[in-house]
N, CA and C of each residue as an Amber inpcrd file, in Angstrom:
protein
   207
  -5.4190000  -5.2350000  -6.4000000  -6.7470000  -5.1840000  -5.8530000
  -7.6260000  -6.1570000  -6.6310000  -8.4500000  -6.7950000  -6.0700000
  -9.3980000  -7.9020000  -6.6440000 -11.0240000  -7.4550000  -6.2480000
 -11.7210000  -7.0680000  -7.4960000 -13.3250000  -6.7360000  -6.9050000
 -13.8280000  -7.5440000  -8.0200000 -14.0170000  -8.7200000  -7.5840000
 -15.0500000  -9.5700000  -8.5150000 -16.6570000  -8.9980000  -8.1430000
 -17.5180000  -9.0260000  -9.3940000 -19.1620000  -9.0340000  -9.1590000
 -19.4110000 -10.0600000 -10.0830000 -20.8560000 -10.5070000  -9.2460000
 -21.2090000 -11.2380000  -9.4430000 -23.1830000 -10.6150000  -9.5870000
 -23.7360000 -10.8700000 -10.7990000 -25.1910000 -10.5260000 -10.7540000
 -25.7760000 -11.7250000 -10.9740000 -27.2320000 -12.0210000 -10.6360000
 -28.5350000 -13.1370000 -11.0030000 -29.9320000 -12.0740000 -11.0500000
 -30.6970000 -12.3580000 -11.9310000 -31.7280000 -12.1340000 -12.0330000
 -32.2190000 -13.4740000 -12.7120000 -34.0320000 -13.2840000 -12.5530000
 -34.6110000 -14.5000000 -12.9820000 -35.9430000 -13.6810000 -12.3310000
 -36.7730000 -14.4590000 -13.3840000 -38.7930000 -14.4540000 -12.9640000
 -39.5140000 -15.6880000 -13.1540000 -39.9190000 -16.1700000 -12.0860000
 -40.6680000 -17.1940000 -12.0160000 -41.9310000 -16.4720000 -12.4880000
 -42.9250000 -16.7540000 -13.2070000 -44.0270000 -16.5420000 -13.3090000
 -44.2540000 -14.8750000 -13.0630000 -44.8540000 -14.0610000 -11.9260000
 -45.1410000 -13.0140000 -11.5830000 -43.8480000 -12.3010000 -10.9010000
 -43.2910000 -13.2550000 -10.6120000 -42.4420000 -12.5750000  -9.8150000
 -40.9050000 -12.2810000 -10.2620000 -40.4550000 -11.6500000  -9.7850000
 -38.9590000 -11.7680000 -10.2420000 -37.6160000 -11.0700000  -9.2020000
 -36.3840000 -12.2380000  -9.5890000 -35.3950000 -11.8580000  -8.2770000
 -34.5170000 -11.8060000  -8.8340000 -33.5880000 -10.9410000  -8.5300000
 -32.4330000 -10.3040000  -8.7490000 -31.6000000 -10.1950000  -7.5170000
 -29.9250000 -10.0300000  -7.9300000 -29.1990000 -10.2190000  -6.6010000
 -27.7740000  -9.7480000  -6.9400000 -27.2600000  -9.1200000  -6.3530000
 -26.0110000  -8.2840000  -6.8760000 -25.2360000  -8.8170000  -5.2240000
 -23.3100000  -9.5130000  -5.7170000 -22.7180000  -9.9160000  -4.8470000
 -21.2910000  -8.9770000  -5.4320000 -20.8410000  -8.4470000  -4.6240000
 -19.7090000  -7.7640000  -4.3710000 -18.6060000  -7.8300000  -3.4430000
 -17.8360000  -8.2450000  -3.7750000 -16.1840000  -8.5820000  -3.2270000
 -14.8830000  -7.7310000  -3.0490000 -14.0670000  -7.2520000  -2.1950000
 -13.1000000  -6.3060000  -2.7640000 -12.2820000  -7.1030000  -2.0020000
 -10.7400000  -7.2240000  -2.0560000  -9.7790000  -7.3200000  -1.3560000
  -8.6680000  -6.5380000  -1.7280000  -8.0670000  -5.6400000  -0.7430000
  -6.7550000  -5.1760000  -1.4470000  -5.6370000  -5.5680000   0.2310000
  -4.6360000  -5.5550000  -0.7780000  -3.1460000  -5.7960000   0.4990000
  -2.1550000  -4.6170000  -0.0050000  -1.6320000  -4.5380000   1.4980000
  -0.3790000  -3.0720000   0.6780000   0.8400000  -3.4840000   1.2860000
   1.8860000  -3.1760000   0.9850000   3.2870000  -3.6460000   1.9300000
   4.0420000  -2.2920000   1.8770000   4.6370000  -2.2320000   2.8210000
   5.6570000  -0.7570000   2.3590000   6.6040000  -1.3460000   3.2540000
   7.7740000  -0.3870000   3.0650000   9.0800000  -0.2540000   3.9850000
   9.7020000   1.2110000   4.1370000  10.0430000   1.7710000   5.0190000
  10.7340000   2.8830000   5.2000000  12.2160000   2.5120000   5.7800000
  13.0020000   3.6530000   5.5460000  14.2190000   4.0510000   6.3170000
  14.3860000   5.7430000   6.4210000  14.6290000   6.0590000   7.1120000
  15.1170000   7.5200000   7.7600000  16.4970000   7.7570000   7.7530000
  17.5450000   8.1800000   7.9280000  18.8740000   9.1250000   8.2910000
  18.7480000  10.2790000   7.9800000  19.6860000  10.8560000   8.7530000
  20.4940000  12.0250000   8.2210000  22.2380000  11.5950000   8.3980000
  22.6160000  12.6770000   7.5640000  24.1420000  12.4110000   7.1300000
  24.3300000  13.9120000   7.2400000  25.5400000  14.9000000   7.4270000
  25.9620000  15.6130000   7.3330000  27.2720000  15.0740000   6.5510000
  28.0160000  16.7170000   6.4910000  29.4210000  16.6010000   5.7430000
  29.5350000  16.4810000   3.8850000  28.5890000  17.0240000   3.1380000
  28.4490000  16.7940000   1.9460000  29.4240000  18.2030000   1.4260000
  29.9370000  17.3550000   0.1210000  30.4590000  18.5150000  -0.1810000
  29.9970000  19.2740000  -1.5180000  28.3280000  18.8260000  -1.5760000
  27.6480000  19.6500000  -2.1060000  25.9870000  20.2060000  -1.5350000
  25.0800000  20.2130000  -2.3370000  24.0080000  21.0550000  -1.7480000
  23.3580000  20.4440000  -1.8060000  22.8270000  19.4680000  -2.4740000
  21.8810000  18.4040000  -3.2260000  22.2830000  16.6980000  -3.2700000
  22.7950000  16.3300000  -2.5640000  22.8970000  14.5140000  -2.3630000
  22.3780000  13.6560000  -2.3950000  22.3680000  12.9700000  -3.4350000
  21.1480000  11.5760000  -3.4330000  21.4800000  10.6390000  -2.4560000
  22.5080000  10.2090000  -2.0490000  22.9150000   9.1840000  -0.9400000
  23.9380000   9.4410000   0.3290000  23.0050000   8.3610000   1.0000000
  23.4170000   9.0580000   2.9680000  24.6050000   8.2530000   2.5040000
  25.3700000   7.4810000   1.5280000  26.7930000   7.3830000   1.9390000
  27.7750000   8.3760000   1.4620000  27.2170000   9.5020000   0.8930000
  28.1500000  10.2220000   0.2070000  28.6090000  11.3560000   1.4100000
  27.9170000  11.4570000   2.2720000  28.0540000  12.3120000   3.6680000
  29.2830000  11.7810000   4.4780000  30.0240000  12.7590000   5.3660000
  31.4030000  11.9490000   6.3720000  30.6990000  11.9560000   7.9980000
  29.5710000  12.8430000   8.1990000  29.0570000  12.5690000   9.8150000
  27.6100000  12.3070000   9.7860000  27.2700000  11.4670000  10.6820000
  26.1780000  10.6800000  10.9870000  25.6820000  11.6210000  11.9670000
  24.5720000  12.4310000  11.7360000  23.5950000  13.6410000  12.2870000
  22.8550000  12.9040000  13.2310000  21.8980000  11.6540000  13.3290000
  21.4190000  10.8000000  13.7310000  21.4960000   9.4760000  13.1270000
  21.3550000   8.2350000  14.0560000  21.2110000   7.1400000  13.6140000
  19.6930000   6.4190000  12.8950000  20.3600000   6.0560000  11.7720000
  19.2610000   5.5930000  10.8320000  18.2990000   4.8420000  11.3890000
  16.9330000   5.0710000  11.4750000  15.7330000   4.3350000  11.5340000
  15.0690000   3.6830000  10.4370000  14.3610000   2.6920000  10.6080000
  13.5660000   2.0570000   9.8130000  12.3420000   1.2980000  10.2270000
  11.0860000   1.3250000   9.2970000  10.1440000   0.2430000   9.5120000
   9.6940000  -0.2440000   8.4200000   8.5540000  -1.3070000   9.2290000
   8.2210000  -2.3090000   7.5460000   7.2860000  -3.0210000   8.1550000
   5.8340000  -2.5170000   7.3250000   4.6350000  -2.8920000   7.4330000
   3.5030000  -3.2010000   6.5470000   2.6450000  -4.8910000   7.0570000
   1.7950000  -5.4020000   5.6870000   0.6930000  -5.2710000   6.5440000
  -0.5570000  -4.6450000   5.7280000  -1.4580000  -5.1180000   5.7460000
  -2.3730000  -5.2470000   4.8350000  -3.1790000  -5.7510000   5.3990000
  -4.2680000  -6.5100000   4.4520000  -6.0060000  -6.0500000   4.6440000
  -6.8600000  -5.6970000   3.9190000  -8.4160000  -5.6930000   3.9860000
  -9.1340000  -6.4250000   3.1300000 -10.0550000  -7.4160000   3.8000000
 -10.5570000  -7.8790000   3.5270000 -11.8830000  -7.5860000   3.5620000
 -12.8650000  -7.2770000   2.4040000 -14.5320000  -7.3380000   2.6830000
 -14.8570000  -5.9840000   2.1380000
């Protein structure tokens, strides 16, 4: 994330001006995947290759965006 500021002040004589500028930009990226696996021959499995049947076929997505202002 990037939030630069930027301030000015100043007085001419009687008067005086001031000015506050503010910036943000952030970007995010992600990716997903989904399965299921059956056939484990325990209770607790960290990986869909350790399974012998395919419950459903694996999905996935993968999305950037960006805000600006």
């Amino acid at each position: 994330m990037v939030r630069p500021t930027v301030e000015y002040a100043n007085t001419f004589g009687k008067h005086a001006v001031s000015a506050l500028f503010l910036y943000e930009q952030t970007q995010l990226k992600g990716s997903t995947m989904t399965g299921k696996m059956g056939g484990y021959n325990f209770n607790d499995p960290v990986d869909l290759s350790l399974g012998t049947e395919f419950i459903s076929n694996p999905t996935g997505s993968h999305s950037d965006k960006a805000t600006i202002g």
